[in-house]
N, C-alpha and C positions, 0 to 999 in steps of 0.2 A: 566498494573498496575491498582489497585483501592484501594479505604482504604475502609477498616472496621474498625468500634470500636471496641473497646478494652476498656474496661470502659468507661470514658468517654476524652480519649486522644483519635487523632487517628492517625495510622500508616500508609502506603502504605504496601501490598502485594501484590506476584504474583498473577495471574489468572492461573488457568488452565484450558484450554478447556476438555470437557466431554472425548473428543475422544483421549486427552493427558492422560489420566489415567487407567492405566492398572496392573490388580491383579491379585493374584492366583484364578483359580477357587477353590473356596471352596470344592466342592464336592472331587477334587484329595488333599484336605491337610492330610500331614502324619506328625503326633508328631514328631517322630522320626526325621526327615531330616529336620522338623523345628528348633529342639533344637538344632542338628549338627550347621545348617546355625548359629546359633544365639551366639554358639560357637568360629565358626571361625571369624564371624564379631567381637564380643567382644574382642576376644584373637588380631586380627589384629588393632583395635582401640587402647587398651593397647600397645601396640608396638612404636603406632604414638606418644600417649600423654604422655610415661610415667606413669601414674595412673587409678585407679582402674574408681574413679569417674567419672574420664572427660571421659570413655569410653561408662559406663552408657549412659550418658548424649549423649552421639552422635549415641548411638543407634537411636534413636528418632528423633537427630536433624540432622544427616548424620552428617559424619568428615569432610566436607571439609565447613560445616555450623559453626563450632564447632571451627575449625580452623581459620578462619574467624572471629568469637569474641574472641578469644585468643589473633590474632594478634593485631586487634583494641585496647586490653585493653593493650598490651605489648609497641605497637608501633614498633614492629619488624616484616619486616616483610621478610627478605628472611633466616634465619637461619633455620634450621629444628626445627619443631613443638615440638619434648621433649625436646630437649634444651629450648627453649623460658620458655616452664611449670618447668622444674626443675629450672633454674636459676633465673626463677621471684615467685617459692613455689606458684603456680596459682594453688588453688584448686577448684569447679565448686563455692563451696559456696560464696570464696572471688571472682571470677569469676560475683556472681548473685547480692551478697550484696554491692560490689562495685564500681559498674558501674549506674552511675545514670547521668540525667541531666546537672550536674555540675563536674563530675569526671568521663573519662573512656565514654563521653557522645557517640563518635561513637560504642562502645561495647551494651553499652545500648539502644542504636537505635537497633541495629542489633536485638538484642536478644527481642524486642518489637517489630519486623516487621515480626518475621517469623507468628502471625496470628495464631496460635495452642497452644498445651501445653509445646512448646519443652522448656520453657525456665522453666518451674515448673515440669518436668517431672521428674527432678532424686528426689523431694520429694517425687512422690507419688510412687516411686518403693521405698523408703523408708518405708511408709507410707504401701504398699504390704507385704514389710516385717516382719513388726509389724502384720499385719492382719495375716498372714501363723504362727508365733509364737503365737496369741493369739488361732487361730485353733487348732494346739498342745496342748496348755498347762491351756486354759482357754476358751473356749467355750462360758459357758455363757455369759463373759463378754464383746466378740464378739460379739453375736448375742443382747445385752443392746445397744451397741454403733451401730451397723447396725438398730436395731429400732430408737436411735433418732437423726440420719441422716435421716431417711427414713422420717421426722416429719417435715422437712423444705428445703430451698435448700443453708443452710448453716450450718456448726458446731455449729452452737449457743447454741441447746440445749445439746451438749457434754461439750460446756464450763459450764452451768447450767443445770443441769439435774430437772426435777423435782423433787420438797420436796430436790433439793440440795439447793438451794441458798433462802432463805427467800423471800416473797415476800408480798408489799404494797399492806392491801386491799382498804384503802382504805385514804381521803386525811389528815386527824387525823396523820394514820401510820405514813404518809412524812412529816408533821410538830415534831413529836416526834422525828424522826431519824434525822434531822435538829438540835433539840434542844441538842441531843446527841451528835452529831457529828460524826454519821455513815452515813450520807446525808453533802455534801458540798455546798453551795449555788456557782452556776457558777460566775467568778467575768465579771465586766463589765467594762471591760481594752481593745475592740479591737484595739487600734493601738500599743499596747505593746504583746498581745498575740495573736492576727492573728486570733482569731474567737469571734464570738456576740451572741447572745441570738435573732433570730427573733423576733422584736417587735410585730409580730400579735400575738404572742404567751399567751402575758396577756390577751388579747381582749376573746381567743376563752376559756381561762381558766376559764374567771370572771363569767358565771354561774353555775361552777361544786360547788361553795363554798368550803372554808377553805380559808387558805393564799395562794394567787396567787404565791407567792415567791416559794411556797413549789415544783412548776412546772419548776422550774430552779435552781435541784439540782442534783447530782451525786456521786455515791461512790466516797471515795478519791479515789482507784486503778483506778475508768472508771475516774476523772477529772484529775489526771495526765496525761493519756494517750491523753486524747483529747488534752490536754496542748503540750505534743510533740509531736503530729502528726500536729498537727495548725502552730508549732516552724517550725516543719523539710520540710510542703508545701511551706513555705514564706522562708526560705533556699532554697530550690532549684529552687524555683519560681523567687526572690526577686517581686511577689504580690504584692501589700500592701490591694489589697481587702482581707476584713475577711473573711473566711470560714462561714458559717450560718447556728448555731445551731437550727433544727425547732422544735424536740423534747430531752427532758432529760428524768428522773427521773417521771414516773408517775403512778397512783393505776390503781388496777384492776378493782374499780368502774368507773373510767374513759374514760377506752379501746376505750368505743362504738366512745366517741366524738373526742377523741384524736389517733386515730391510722390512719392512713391515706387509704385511698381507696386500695393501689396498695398492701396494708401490711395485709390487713383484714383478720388476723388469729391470732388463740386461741395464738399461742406461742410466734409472735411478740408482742402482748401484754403485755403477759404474761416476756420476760426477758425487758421491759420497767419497768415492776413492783418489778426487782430483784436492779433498780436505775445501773444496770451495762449496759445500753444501751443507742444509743442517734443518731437521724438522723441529716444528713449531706444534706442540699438545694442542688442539682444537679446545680446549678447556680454561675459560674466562673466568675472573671475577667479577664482572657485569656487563650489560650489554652496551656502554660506552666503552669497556675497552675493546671487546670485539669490534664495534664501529671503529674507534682509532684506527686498531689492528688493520683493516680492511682499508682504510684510508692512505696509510701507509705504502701498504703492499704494491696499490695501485699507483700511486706517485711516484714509489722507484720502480716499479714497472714500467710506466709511461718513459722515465729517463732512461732507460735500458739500460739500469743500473743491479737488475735481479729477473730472474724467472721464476713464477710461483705455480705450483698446483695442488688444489684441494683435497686431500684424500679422507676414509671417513673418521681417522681420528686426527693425522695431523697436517697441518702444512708445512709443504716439502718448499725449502726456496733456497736455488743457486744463485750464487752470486758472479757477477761479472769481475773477471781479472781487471778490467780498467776500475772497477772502482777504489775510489780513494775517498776512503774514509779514514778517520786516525781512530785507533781503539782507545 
């Protein structure tokens, strides 16, 4: 066994030696007797679980993987497997969505230790299938959403597209949008709300000029959301170290000084300037709230509710204009 990261929790995983791994040679692959094989393993999955999903889902993660966090989240464990799924209505979502930390916590281990994508994996055949419908039936706007994926190594700029989301040029902008109230000032409450304002934060601000305030603000949709994701870390953590806001809300005359080394690109700057982005201090107070953390992240990810990327001190996460969160 060894662990790998995983965000920044970490799990244990198998090892496999080189000489344990063994594939079709590519040169003999035939469609045809792929698609058969992919058939009967689906149709024999369907059998075991009951449903369509949890078959999906163990294409990828093998059934008896599958079977394994079913039983954990059921606590059953010698009845046959579609009973356990029909009589507990375990579909994979309440299956992913449910199992955390604090509920369902050995499922949630399991499903965080296999080390790949099996535990995200019936999203992105979802996510497949949307892409082969937009091939059919809309093309272009296909190949729009493959260009700005192609622009970062997250959805960020699918959630903002450019010329979609307005953006601060500069720090005037952030004091107006303050004074309107499409800019929210972050409150300064951490032992009731679970995350702070980096105090270096005014230091490095106080030569750009305008109001230093104007650098610790945020759409209301992106302060809600940091509001419940800071709630639902210190829930599953019981932390009481704050989370450490290093960046909020800031203009595109700013980028240069305020964008951090590991982020130094046009479009991380650029959705800091949309006020719907905001970096996360890589720096815990123990290794349950980084798991939370990472828990999290992934859940409103999966809901395409935020886009997260890790950089090596903090994480960078935009948030989606559709979410609705109340701050």
């Amino acid at each position: 066994m060894y662990a790998v990261t995983r965000g920044d929790a970490r799990h244990p995983i198998p090892l496999a030696l080189p000489s344990e791994i063994v594939g079709p040679d590519p040169l003999s692959f035939d469609p045809a007797q792929a698609l058969a094989g992919t058939v009967r393993y689906l149709s024999e999955a369907r059998r075991d679980f009951g449903r369509d999903d949890l078959a999906v889902v163990s294409y990828h993660m093998g059934i008896g993987n599958l079977e394994g966090v079913v039983r954990a989240y059921s606590g059953r464990s010698s009845e046959p497997i579609a009973d356990v799924v029909g009589e507990n209505d375990l579909s994979y979502a309440r299956l992913y969505f449910d199992s955390s930390p604090i509920a369902h916590r050995e499922a949630w281990e399991q499903l965080a230790s296999f080390g790949d994508d099996s535990q995200t994996y019936y999203w992105r055949v979802l996510a497949a299938r949307d892409i082969m419908r937009l091939f059919r039936e809309n093309r272009a706007r296909l190949e729009r959403l493959a260009e700005l994926h192609a622009h970062g190594p997250s959805a960020e700029l699918v959630l903002h597209p450019p010329r979609g989301t307005s953006r601060y040029a500069n720090s005037g902008d952030l004091e107006v949008a303050i004074q309107r109230g499409r800019l929210l000032p972050l409150p300064d409450d951490p032992a009731r709300l679970h995350f702070r304002v980096d105090p270096r934060l005014a230091a490095t601000v106080r030569d750009l000029g305008g109001d230093p305030a104007a650098y610790r603000a945020l759409r209301p949709r992106a302060l809600g959301l940091l509001g419940y994701l800071a709630e639902r870390v210190y829930e599953l953590s019981r932390d009481e170290s704050p989370l450490t806001v290093t960046r909020a809300a800031y203009d595109e005359a700013a980028a240069a000084v305020l964008t951090p080394p590991d982020f130094a690109n046009e479009a991380h700057a650029g959705l800091h300037a949309t006020g719907f982005a905001f970096d996360i201090r890589r720096r815990y107070g123990s290794g349950s709230q980084a798991a939370a953390f990472q828990w999290t992240l992934e859940r409103l990810d999966a809901l395409g509710l935020i886009a997260w990327t890790r950089g090596k001190s903090v994480i960078h996460i935009t948030v989606s204009p559709r979410a609705d969160v109340a701050p």
